[in-house]
C-alpha positions as CSV (number, residue, x, y, z in Angstrom):
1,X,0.0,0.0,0.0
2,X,1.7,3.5,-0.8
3,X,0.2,6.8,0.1
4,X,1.2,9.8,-1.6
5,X,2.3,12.8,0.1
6,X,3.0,15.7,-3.0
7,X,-0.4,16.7,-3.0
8,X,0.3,20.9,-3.0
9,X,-3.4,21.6,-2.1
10,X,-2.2,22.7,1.0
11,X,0.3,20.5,2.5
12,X,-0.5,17.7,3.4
13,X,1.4,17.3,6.5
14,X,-0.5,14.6,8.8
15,X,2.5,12.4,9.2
16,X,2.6,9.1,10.6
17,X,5.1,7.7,13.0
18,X,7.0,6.1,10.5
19,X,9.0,3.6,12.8
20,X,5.4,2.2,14.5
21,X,3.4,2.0,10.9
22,X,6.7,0.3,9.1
23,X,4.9,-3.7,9.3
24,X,1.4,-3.9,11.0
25,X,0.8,-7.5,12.2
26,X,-2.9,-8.4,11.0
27,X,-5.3,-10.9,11.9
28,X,-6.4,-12.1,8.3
29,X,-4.5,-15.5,7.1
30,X,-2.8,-13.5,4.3
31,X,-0.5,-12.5,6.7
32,X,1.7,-9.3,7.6
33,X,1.2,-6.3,5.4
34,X,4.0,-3.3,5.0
35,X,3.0,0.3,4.3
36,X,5.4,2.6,2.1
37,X,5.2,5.6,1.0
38,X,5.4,6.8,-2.5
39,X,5.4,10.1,-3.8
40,X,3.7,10.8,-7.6
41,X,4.4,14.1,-9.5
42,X,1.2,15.4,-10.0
43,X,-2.8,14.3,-9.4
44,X,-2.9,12.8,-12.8
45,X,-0.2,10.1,-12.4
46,X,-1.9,9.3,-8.7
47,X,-5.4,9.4,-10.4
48,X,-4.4,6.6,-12.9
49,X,-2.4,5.0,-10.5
50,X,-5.1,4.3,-8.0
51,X,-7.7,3.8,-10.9
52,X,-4.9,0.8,-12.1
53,X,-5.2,-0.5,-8.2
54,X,-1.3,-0.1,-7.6
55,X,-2.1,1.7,-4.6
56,X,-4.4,1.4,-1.6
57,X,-4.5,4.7,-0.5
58,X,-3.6,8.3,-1.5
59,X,-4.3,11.9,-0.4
60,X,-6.6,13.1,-3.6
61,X,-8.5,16.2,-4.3
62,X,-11.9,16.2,-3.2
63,X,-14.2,16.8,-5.5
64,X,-11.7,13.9,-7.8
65,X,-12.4,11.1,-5.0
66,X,-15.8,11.6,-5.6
67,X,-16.1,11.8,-9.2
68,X,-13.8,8.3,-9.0
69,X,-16.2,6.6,-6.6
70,X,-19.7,8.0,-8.9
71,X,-17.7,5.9,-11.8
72,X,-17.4,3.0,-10.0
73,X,-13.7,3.1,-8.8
74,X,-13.7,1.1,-5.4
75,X,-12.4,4.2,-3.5
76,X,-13.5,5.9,-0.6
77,X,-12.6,9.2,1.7
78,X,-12.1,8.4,5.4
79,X,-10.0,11.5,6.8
80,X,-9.2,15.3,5.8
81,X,-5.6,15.8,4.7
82,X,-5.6,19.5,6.0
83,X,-8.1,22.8,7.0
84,X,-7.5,26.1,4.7
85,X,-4.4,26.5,3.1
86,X,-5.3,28.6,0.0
87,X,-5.2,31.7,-1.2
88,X,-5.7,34.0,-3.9
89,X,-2.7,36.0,-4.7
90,X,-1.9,39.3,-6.9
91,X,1.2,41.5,-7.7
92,X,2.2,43.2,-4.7
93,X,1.4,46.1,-6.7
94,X,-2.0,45.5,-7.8
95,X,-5.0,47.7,-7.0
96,X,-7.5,45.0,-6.5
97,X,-8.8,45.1,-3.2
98,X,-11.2,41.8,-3.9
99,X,-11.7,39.5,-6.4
100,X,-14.3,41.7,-8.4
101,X,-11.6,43.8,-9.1
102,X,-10.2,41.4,-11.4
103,X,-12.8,41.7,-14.1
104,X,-11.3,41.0,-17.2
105,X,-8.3,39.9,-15.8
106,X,-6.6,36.4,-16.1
107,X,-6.6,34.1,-13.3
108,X,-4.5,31.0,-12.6
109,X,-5.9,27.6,-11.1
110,X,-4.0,24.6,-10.6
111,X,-6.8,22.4,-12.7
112,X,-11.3,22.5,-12.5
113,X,-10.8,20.0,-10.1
114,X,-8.7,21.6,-7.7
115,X,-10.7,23.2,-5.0
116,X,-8.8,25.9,-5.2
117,X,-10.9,26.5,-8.7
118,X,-14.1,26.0,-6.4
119,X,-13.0,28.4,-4.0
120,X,-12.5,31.5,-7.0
121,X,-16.5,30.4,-8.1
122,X,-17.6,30.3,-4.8
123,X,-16.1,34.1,-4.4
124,X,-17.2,34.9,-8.4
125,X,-20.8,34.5,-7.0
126,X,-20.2,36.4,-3.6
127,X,-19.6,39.5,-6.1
128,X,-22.1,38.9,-8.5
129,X,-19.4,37.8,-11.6
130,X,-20.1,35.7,-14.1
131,X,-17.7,33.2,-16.3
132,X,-17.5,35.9,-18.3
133,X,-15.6,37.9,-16.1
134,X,-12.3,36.3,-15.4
135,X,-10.0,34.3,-18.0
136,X,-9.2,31.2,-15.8
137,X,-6.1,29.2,-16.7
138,X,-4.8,26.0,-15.7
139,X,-1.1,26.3,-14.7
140,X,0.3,23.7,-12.3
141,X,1.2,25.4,-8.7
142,X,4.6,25.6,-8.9
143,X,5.0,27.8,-12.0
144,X,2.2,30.1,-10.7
145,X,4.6,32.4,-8.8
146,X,6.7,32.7,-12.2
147,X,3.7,33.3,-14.3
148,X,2.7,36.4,-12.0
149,X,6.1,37.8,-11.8
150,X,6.4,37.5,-15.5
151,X,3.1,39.3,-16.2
152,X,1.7,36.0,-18.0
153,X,-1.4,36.5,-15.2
154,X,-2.8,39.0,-13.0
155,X,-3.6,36.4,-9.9
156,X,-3.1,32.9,-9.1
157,X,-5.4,30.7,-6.6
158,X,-3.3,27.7,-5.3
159,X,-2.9,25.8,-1.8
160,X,0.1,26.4,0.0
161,X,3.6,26.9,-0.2
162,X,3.0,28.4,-3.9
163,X,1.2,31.3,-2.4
164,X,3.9,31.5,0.3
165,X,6.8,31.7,-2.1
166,X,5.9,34.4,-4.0
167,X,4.6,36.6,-0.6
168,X,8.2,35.8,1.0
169,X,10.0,36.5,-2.3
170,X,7.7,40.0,-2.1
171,X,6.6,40.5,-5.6
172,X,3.1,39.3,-4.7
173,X,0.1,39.4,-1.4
174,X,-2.4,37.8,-0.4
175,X,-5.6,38.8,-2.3
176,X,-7.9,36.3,-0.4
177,X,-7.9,33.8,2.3
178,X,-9.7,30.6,2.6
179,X,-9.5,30.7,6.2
180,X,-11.3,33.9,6.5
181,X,-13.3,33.4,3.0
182,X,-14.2,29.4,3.4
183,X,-13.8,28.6,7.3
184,X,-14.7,25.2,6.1
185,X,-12.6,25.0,3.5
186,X,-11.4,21.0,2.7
187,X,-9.4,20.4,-0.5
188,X,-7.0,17.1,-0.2
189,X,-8.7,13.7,1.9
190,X,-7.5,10.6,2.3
191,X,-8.9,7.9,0.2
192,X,-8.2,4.5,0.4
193,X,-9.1,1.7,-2.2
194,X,-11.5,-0.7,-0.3
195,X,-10.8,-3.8,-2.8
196,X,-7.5,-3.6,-1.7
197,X,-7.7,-2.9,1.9
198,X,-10.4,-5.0,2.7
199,X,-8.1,-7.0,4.2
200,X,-6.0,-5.3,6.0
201,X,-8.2,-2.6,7.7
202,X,-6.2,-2.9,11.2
203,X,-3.2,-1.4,8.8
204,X,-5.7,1.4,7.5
205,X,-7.3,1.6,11.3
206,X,-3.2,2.6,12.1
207,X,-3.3,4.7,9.4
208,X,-6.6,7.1,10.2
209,X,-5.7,7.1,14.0
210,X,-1.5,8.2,12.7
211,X,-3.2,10.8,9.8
212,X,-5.9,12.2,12.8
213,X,-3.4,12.1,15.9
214,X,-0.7,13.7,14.1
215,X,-3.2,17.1,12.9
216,X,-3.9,17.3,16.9
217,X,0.2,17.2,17.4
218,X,0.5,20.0,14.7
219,X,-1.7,21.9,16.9
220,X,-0.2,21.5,20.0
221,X,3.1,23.9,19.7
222,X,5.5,25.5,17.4
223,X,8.1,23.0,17.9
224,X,6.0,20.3,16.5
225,X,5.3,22.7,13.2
226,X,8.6,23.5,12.9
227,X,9.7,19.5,13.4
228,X,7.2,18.7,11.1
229,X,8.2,21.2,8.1
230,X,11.7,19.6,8.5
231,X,10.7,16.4,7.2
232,X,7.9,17.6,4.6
233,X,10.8,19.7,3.2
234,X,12.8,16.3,2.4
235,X,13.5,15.1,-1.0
236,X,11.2,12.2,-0.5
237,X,7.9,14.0,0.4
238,X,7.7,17.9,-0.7
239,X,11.4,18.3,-1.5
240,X,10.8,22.0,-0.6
241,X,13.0,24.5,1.2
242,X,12.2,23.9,4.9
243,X,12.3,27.4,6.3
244,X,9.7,28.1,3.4
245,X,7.2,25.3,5.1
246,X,8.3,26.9,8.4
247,X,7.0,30.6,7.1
248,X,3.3,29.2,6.0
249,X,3.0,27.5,9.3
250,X,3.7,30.7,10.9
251,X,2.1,33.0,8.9
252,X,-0.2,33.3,10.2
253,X,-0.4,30.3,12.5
254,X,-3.6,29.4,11.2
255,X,-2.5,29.9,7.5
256,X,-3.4,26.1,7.1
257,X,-4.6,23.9,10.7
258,X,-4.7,20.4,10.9
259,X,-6.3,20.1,14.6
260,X,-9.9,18.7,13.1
261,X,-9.4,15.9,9.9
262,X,-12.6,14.2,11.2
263,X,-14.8,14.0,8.4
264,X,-17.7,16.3,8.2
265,X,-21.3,14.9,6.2
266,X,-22.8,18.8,5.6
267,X,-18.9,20.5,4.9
268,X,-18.6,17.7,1.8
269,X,-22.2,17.1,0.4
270,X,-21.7,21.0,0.2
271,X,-18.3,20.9,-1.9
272,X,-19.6,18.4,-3.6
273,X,-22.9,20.8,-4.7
274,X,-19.7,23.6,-5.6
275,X,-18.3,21.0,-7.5
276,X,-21.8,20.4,-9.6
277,X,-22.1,24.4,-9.9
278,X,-18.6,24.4,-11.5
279,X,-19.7,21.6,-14.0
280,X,-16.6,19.1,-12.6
281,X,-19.8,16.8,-11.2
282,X,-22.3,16.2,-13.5
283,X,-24.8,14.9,-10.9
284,X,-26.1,15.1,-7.1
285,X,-23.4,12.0,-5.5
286,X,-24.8,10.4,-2.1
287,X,-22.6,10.8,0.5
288,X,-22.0,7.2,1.3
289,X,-21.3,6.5,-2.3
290,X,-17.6,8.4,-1.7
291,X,-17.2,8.3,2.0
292,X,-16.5,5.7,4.5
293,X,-16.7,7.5,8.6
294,X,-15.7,3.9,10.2
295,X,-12.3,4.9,10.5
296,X,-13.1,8.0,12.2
297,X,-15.9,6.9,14.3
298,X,-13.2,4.2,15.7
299,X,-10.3,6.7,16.3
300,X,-7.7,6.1,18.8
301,X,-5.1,8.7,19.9
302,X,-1.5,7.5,19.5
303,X,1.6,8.9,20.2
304,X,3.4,10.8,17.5
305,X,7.3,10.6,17.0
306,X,9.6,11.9,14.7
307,X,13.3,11.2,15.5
């Protein structure tokens, strides 16, 4: 089973322990399982690769995981990966003072399935715009910072540290928050195949109690953030410059939160609507047809290490 950890919608930064998840002892007589990480490039390698079945679980967008399980795909969501962690960002310089500002104006998103696109059309109707109004473009997140500097766009939404980079570098600010725009804001979950965990569900138990325990230790003090941005930053996971994950932890503090990854039924039936809105769903999906709350309802706090 590998989960990846390069999803950018935020940084996904719930960390296991990795020396107590390294082999899981399970009752079934297959025998002893081992859980490994893997890290993909971008959501359309993960998508086909846990569409193939060669992994069990993976931190996906949102709105994708649900689109996979309407199509039949055996995948379900049973944790959040983070709270907030986008933002909407323009040329230090700009004028805009909101979104509506931007009319005519070209706008970057990381893809229509990102929530990050959700979040821009959940603003577009808070100021009465229309499709018409903005020139969206699909950019990945990492050249967005490049494409403002360069003039190719006038604002970028993205999850963090994209947003980040640009702020720190100071050719860019923060245009929009989703902590203060979208308090509810979810963008990457964890989904887990269930043909290919049916088996092993005291290995994905570990998992959801390692992926929920470790959001509360994120919480808890600086030193853990700053512990934790230490190992996101390393070539195997985020392979980003530490003291730039240490900056969007810290500002603000609540720039992206981790203490709550429980999953919510009203929060994701209503990203799911945004996601019909947008026209990335093309019908109503029941809740239990992408979402699995066992895990969560059977939760047990471990202790999280990182040595």
């Amino acid at each position: 089973m590998a989960m990846d950890m390069a999803g950018m919608g935020g940084m996904d930064m719930a960390d296991m322990d990795m020396g107590d998840i390294d082999k899981v002892e399970t009752q079934d007589k297959a025998g002893s399982y081992v859980a490994k990480f893997e890290r993909y490039s971008g959501w359309p390698e993960l998508k086909e690769a846990l569409i193939a079945g060669n992994i069990g679980a993976a931190y996906l967008l949102a709105p994708l995981a649900m689109d996979l399980a309407d199509k039949g795909i055996p995948v379900k969501i049973v944790a959040l990966g983070h709270r907030s962690g986008a933002v909407i960002m323009v040329g230090k310089d700009s004028t805009a003072q909101s979104l509506s500002d931007l009319r005519g104006k070209r706008l970057a998103i990381p893809s229509r399935f990102a929530v990050d696109h959700l979040f821009v059309r959940r603003l577009m109707k808070k100021f009465g715009m229309t499709e018409a109004d903005l020139k969206l473009v699909e950019i990945a997140p990492p050249d967005m910072p490049a494409a403002l500097y360069a003039g190719a766009v006038d604002a970028y939404a993205t999850g963090e540290p994209f947003g980040a980079r640009a702020e720190r570098e100071g050719y860019a600010r923060v245009l929009h928050w989703t902590r203060q725009e979208w308090p509810t804001y979810v963008c990457c979950v964890l989904v887990i195949r269930t043909d290919l965990t049916r088996n092993v569900r005291p290995l994905v138990q570990k998992l959801v109690d390692n992926v929920l325990s470790a959001g509360m230790w994120l919480e808890k003090d600086q030193a853990n953030r700053d512990k934790a941005a230490e190992l996101a930053a390393k070539p195997q996971f985020f392979n980003q410059d530490p003291s730039l994950l240490k900056y969007v932890l810290n500002n603000p503090r609540d720039r992206v939160t981790y203490g709550n990854l429980a999953l919510v039924r009203s929060e994701l039936e209503d990203l799911m609507m945004l996601g019909l809105d947008a026209k990335i769903i093309d019908h109503p999906i029941p809740y239990d047809t992408y979402a699995d709350e066992t895990y969560i309802r059977r939760y047990s706090p471990v202790e999280i290490r990182i040595e």
